[in-house]
PDBQT receptor file of N, H, CA, C and O in Angstrom, charges set to zero:
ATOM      1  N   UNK A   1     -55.488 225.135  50.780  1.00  0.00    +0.000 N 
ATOM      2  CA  UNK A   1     -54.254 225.116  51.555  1.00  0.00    +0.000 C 
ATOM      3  C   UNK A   1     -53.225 224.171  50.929  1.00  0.00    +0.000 C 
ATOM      4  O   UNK A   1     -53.398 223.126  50.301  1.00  0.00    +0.000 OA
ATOM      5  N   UNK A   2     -52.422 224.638  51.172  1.00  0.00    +0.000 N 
ATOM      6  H   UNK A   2     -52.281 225.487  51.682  1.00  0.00    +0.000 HD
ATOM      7  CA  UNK A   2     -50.621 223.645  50.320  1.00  0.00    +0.000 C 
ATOM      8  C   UNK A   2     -50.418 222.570  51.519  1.00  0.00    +0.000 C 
ATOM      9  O   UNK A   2     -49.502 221.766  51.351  1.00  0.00    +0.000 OA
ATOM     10  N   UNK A   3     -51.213 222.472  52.763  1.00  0.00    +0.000 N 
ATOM     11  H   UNK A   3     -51.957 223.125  52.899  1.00  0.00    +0.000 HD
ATOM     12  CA  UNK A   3     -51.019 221.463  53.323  1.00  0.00    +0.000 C 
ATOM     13  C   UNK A   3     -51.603 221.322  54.904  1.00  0.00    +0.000 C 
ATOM     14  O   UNK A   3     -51.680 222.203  55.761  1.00  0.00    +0.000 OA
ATOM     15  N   UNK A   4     -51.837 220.449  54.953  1.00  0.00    +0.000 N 
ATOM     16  H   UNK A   4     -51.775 219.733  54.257  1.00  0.00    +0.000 HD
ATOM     17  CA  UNK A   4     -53.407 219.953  56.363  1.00  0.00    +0.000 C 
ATOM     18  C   UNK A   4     -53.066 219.300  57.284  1.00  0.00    +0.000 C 
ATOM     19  O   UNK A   4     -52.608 218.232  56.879  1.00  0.00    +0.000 OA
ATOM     20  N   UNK A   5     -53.049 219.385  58.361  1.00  0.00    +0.000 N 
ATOM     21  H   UNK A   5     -53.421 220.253  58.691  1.00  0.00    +0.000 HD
ATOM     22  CA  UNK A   5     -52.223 218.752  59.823  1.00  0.00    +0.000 C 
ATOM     23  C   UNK A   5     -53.741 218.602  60.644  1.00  0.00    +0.000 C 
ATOM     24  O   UNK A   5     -54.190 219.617  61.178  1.00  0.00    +0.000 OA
ATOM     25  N   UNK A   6     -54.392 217.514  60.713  1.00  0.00    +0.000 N 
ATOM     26  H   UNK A   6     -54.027 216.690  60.279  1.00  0.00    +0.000 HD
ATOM     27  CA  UNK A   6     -55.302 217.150  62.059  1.00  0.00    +0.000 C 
ATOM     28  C   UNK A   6     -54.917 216.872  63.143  1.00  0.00    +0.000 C 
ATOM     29  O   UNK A   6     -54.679 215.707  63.462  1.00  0.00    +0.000 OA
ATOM     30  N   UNK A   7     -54.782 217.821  63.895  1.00  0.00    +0.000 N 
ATOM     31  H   UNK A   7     -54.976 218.767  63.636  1.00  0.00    +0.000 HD
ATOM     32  CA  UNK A   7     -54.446 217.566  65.462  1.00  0.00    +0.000 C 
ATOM     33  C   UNK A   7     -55.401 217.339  66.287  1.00  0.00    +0.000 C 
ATOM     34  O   UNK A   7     -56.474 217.920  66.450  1.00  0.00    +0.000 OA
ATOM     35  N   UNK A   8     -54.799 216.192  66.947  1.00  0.00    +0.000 N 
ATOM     36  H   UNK A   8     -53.927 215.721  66.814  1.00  0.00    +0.000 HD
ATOM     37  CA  UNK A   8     -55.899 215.730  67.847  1.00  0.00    +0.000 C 
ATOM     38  C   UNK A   8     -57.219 214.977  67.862  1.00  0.00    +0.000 C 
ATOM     39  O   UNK A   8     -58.239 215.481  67.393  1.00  0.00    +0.000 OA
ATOM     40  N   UNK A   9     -57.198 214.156  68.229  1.00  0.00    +0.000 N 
ATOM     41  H   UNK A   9     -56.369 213.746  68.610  1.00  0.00    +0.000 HD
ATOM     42  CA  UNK A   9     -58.696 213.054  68.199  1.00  0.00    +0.000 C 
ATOM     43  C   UNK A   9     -60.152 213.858  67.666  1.00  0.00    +0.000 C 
ATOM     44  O   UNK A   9     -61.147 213.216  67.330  1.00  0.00    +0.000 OA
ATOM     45  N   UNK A  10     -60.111 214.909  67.655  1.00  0.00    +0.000 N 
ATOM     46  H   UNK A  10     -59.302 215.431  67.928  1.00  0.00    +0.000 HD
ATOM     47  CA  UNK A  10     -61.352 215.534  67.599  1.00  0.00    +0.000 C 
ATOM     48  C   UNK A  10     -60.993 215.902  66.271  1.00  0.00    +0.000 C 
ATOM     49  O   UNK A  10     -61.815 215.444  65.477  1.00  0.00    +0.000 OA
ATOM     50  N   UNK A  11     -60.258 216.429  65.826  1.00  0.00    +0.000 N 
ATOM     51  H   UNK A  11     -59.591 216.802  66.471  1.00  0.00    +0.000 HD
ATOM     52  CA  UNK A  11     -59.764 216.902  64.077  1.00  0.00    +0.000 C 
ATOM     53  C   UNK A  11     -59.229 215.356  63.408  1.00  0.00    +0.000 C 
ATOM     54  O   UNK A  11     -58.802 215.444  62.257  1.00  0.00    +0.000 OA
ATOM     55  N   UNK A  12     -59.221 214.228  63.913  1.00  0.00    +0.000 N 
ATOM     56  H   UNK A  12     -59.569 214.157  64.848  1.00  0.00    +0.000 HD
ATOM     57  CA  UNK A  12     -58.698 213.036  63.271  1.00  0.00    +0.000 C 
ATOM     58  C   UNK A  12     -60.054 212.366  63.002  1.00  0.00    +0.000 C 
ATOM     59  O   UNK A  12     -60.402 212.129  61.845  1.00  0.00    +0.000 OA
ATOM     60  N   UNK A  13     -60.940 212.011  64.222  1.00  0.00    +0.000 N 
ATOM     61  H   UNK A  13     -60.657 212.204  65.161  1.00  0.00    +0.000 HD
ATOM     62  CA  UNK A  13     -61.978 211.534  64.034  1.00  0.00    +0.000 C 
ATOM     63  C   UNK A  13     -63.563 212.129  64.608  1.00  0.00    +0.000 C 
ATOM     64  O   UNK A  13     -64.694 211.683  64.417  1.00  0.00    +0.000 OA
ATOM     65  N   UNK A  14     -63.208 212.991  65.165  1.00  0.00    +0.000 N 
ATOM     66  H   UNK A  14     -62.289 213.353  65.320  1.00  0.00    +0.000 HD
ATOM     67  CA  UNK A  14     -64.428 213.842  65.783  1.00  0.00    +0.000 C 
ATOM     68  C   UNK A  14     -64.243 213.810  67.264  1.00  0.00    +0.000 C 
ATOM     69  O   UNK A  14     -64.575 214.643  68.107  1.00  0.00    +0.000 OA
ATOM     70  N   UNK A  15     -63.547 212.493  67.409  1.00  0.00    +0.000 N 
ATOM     71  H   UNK A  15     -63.276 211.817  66.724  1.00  0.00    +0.000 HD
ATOM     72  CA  UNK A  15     -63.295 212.632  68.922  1.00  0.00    +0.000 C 
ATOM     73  C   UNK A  15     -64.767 212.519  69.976  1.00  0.00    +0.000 C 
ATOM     74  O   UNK A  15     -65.926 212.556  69.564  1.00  0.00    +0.000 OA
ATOM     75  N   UNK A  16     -64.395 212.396  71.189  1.00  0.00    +0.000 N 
ATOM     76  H   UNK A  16     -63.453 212.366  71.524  1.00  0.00    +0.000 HD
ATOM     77  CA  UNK A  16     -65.680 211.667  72.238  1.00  0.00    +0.000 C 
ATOM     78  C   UNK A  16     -66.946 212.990  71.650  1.00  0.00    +0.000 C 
ATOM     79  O   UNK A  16     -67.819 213.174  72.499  1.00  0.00    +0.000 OA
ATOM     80  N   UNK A  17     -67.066 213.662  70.655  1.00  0.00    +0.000 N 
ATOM     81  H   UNK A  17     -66.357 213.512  69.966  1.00  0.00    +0.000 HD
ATOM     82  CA  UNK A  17     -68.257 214.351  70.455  1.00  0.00    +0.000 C 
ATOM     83  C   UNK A  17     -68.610 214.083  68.760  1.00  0.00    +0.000 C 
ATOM     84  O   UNK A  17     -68.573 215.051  68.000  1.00  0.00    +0.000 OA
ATOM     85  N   UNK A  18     -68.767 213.452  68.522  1.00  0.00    +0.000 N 
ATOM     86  H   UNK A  18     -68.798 212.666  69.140  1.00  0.00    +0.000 HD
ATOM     87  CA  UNK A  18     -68.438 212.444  67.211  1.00  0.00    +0.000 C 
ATOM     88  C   UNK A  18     -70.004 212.808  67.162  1.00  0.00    +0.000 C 
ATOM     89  O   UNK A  18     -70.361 213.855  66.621  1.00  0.00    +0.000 OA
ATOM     90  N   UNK A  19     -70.871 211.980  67.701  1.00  0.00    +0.000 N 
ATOM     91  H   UNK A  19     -70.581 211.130  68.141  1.00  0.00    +0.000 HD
ATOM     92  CA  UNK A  19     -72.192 211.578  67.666  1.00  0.00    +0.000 C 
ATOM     93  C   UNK A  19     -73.070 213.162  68.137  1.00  0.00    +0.000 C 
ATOM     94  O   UNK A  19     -74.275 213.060  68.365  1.00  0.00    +0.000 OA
ATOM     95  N   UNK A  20     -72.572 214.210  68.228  1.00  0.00    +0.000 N 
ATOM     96  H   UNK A  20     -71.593 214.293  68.043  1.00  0.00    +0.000 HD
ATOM     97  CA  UNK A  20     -73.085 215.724  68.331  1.00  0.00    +0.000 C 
ATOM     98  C   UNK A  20     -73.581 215.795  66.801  1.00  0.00    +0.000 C 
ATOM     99  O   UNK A  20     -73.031 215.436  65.760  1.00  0.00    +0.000 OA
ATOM    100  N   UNK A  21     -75.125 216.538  67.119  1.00  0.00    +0.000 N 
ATOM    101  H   UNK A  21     -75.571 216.831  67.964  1.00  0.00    +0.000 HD
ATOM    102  CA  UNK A  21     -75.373 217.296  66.119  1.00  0.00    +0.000 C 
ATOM    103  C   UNK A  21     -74.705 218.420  65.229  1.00  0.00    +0.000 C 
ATOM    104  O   UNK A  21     -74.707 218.743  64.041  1.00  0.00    +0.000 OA
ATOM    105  N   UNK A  22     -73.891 219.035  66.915  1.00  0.00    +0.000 N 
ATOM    106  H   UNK A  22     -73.890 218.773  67.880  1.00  0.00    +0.000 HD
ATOM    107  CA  UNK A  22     -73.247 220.060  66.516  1.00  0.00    +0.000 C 
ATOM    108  C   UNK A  22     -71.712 219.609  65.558  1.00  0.00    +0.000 C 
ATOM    109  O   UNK A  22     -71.165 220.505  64.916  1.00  0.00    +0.000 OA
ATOM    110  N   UNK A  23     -71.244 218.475  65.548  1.00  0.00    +0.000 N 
ATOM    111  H   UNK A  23     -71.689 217.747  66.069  1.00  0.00    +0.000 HD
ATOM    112  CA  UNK A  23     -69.835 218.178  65.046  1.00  0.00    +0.000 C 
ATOM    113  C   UNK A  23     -70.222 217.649  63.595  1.00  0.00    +0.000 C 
ATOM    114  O   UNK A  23     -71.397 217.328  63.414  1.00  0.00    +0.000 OA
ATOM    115  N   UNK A  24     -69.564 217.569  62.842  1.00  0.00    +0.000 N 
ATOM    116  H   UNK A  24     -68.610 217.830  62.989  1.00  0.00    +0.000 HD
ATOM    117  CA  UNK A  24     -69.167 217.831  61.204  1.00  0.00    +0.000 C 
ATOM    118  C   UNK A  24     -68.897 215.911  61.444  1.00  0.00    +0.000 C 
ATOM    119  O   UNK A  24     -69.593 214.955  61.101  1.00  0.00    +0.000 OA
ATOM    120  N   UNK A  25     -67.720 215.989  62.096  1.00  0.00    +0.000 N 
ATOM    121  H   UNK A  25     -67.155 216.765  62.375  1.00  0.00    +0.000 HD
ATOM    122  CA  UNK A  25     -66.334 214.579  61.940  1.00  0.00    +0.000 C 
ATOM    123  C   UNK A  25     -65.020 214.662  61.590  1.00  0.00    +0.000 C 
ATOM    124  O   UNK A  25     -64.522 215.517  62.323  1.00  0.00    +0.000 OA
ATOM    125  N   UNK A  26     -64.398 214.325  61.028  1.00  0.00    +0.000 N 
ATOM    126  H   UNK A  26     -64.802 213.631  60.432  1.00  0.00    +0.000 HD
ATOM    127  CA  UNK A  26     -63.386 214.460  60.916  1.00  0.00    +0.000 C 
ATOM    128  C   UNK A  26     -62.922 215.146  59.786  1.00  0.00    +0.000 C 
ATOM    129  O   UNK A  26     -63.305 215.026  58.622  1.00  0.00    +0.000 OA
ATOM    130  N   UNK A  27     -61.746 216.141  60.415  1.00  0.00    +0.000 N 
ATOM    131  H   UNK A  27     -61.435 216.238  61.361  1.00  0.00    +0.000 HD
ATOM    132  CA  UNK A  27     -61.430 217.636  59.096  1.00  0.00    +0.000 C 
ATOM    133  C   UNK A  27     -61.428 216.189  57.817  1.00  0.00    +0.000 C 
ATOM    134  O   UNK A  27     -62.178 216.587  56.926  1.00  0.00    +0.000 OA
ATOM    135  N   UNK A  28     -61.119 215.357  57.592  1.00  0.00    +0.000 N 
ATOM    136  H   UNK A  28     -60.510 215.034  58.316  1.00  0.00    +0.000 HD
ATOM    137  CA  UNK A  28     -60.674 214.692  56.081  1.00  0.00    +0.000 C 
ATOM    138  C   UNK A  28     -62.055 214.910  55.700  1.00  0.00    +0.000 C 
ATOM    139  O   UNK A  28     -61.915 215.507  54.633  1.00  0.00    +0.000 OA
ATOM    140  N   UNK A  29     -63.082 214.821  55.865  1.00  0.00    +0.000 N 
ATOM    141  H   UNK A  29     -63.196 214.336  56.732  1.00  0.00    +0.000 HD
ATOM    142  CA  UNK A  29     -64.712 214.529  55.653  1.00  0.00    +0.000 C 
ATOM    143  C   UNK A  29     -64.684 216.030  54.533  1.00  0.00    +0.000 C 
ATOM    144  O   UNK A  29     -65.140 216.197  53.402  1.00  0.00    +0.000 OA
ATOM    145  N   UNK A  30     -64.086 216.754  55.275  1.00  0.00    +0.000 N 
ATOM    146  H   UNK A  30     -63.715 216.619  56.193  1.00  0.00    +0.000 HD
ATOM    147  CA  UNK A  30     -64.422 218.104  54.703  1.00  0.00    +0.000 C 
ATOM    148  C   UNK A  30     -63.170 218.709  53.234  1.00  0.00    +0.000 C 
ATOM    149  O   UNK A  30     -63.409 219.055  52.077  1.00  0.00    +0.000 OA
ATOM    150  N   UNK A  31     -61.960 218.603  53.960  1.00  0.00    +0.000 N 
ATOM    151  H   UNK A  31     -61.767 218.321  54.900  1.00  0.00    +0.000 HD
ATOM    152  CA  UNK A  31     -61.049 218.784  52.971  1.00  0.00    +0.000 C 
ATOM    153  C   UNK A  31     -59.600 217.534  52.907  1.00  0.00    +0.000 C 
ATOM    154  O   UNK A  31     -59.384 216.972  53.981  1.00  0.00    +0.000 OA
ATOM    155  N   UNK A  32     -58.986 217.270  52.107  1.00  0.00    +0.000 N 
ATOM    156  H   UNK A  32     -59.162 217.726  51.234  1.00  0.00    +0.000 HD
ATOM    157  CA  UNK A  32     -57.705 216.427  51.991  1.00  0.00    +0.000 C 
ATOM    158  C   UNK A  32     -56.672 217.063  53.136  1.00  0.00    +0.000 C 
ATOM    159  O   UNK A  32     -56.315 218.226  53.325  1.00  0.00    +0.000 OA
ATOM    160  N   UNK A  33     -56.243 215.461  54.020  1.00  0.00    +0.000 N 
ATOM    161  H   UNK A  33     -56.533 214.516  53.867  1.00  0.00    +0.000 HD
ATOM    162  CA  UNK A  33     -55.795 215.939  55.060  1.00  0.00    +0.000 C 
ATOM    163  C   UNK A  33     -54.259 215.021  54.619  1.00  0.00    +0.000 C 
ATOM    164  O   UNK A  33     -54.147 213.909  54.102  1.00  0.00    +0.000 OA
ATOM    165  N   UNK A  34     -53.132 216.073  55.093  1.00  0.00    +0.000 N 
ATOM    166  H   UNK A  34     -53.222 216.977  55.512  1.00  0.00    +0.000 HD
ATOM    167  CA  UNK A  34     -51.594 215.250  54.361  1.00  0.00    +0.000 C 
ATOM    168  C   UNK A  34     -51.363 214.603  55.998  1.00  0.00    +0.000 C 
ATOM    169  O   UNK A  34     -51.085 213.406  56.083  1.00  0.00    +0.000 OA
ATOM    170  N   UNK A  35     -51.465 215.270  57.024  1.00  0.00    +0.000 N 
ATOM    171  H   UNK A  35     -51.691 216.242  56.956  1.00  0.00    +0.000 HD
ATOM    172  CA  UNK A  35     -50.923 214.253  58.152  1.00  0.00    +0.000 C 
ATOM    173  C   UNK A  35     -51.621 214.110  59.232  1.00  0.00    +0.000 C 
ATOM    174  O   UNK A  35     -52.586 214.863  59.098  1.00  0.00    +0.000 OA
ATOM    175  N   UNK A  36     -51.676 213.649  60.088  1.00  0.00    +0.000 N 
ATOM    176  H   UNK A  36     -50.892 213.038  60.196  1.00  0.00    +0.000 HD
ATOM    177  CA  UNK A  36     -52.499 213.351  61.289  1.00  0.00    +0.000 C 
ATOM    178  C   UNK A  36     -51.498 213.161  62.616  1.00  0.00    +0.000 C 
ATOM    179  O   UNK A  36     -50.449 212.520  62.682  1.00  0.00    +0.000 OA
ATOM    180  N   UNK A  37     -52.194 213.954  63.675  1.00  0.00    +0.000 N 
ATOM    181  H   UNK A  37     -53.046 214.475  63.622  1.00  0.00    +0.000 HD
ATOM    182  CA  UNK A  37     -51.575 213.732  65.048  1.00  0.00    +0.000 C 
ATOM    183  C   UNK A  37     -52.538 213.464  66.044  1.00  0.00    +0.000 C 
ATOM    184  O   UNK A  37     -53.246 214.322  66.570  1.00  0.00    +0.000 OA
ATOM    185  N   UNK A  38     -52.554 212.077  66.328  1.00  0.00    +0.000 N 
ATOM    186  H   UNK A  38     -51.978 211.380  65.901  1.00  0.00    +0.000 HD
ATOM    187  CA  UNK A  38     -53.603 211.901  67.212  1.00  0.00    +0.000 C 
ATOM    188  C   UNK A  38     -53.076 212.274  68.808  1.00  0.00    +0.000 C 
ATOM    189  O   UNK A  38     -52.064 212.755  69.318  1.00  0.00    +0.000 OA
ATOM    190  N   UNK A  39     -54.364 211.763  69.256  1.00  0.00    +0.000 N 
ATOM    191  H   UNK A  39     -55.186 211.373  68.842  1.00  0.00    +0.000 HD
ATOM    192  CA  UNK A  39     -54.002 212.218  71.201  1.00  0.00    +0.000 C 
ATOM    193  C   UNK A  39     -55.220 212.795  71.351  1.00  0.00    +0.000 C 
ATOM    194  O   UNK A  39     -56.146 212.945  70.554  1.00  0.00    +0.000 OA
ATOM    195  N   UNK A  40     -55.045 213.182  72.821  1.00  0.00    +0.000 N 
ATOM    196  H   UNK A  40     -54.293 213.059  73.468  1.00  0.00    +0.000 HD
ATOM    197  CA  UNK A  40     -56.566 213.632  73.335  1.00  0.00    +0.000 C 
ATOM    198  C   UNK A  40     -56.473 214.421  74.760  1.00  0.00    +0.000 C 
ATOM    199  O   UNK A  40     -57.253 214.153  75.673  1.00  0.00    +0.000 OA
ATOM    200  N   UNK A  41     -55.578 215.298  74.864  1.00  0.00    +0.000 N 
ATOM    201  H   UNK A  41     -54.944 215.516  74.122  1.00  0.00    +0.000 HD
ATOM    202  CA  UNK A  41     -54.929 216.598  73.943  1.00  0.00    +0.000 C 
ATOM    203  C   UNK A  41     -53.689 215.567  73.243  1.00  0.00    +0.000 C 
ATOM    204  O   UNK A  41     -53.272 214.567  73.828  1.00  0.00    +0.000 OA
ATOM    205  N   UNK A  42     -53.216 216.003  71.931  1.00  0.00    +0.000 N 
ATOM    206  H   UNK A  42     -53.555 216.815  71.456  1.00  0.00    +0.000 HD
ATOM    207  CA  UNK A  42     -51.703 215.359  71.769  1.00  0.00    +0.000 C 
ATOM    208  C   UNK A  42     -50.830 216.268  72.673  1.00  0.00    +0.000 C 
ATOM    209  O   UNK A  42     -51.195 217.364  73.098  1.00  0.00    +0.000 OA
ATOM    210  N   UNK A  43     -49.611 215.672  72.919  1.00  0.00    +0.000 N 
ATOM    211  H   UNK A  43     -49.314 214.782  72.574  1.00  0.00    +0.000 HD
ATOM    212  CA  UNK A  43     -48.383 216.202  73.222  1.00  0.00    +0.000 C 
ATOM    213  C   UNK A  43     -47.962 217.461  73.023  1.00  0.00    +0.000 C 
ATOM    214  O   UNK A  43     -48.984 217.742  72.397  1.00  0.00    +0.000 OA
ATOM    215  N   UNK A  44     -47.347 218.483  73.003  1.00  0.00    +0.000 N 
ATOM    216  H   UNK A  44     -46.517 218.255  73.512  1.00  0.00    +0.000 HD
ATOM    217  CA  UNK A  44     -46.919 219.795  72.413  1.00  0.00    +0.000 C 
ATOM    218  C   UNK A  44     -45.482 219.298  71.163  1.00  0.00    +0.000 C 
ATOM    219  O   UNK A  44     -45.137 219.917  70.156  1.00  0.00    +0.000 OA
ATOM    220  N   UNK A  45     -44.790 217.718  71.842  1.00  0.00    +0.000 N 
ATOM    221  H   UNK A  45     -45.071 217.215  72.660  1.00  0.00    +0.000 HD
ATOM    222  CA  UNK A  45     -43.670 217.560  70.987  1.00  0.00    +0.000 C 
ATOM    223  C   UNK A  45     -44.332 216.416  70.450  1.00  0.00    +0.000 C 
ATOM    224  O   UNK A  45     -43.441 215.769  69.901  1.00  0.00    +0.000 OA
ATOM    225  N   UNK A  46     -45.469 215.794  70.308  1.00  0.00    +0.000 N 
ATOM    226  H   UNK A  46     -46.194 216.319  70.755  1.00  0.00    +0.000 HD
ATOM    227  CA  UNK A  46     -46.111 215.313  69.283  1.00  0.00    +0.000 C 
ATOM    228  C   UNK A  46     -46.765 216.133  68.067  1.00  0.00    +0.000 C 
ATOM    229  O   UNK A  46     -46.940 215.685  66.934  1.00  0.00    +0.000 OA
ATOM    230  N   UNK A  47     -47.083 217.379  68.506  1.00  0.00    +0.000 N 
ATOM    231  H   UNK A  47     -46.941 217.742  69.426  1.00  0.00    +0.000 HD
ATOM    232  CA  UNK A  47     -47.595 218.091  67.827  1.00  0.00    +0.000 C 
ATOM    233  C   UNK A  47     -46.815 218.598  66.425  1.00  0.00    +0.000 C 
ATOM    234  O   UNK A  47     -47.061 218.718  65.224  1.00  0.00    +0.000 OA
ATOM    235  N   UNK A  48     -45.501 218.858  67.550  1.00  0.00    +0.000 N 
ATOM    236  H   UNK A  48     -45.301 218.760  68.525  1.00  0.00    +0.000 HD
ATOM    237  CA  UNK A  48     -44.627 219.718  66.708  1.00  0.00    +0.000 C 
ATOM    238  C   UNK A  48     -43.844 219.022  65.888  1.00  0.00    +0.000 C 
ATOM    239  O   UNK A  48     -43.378 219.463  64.837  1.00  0.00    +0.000 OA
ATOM    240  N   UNK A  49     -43.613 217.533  66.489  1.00  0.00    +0.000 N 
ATOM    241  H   UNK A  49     -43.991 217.175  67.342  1.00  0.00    +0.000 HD
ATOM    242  CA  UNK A  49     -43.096 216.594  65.108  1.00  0.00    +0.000 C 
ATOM    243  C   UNK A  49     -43.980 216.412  64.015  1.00  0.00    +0.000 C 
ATOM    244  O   UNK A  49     -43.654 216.384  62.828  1.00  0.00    +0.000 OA
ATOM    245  N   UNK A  50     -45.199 216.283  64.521  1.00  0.00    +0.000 N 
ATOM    246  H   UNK A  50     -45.464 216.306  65.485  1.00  0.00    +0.000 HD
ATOM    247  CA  UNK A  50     -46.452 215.764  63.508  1.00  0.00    +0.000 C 
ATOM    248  C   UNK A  50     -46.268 217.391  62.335  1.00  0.00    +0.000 C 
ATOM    249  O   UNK A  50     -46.620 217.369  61.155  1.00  0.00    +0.000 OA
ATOM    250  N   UNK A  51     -45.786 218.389  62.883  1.00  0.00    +0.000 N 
ATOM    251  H   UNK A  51     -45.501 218.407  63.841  1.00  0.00    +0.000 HD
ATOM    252  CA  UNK A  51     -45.980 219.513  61.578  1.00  0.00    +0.000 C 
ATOM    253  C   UNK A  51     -44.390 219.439  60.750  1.00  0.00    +0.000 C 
ATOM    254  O   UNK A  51     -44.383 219.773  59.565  1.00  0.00    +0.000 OA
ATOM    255  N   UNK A  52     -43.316 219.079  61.281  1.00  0.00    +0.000 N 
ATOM    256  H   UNK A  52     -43.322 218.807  62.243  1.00  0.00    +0.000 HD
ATOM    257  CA  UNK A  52     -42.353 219.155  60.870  1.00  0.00    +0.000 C 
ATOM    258  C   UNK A  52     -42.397 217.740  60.260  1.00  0.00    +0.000 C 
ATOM    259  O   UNK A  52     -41.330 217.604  59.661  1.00  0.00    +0.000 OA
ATOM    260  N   UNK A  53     -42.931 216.941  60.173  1.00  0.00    +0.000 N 
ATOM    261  H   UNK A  53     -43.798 217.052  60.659  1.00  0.00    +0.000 HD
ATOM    262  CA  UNK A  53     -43.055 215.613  59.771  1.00  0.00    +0.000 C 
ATOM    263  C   UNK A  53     -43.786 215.504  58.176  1.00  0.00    +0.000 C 
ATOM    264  O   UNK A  53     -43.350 214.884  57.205  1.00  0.00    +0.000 OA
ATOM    265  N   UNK A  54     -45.069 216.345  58.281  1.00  0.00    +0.000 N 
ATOM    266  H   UNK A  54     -45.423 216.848  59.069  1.00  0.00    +0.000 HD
ATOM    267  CA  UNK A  54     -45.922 216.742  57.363  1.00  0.00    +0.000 C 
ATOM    268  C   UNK A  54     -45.068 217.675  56.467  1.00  0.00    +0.000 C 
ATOM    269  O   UNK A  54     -44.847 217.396  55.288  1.00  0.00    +0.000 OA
ATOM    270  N   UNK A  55     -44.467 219.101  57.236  1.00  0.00    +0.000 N 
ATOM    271  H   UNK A  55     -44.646 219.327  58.193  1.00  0.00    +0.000 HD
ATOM    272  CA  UNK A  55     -43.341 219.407  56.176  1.00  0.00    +0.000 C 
ATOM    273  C   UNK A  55     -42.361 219.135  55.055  1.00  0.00    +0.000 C 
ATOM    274  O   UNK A  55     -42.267 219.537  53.895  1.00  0.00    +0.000 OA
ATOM    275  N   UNK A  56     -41.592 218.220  55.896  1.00  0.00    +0.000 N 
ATOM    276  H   UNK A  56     -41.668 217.893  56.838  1.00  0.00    +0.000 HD
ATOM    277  CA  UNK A  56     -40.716 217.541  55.251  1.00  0.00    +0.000 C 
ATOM    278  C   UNK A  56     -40.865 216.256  54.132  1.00  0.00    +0.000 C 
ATOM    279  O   UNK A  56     -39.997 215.789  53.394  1.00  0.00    +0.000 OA
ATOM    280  N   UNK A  57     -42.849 215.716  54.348  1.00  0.00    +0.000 N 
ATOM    281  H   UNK A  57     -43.554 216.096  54.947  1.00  0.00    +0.000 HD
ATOM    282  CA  UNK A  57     -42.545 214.820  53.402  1.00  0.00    +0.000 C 
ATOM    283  C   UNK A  57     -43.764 215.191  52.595  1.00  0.00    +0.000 C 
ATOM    284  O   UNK A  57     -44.712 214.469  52.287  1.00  0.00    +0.000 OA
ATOM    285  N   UNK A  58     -43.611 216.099  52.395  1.00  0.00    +0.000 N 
ATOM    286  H   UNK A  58     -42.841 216.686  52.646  1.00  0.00    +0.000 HD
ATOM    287  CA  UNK A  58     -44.586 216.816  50.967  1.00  0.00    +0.000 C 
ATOM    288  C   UNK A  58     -43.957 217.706  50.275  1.00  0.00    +0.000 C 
ATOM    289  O   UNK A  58     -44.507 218.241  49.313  1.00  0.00    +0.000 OA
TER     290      UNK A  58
């Protein structure tokens, strides 16, 4: 991908299921992540800055 947005506590750090067999951790673990939007849900206008944010500075 030309570019990686983790939304949300669970795609930033695994979030309250971290310690699941079933969870990986955090998308960076797996591939290069350019921005991060935390929260737990984030915002809809956190969200949407966090992609237009990531846009604009890559």
């Amino acid at each position: 991908p030309k570019l990686v947005v983790a939304i949300g506590d669970c795609g930033h750090c695994g979030g309250v299921f971290k310690d699941s067999y079933a969870v990986i951790g955090a998308v960076s673990k797996v591939i290069p992540v350019n921005y991060i939007v935390k929260g737990c849900p984030p915002k809809p206008i956190d969200i949407l800055s966090g992609i237009l944010h990531a846009i604009t500075c890559s």
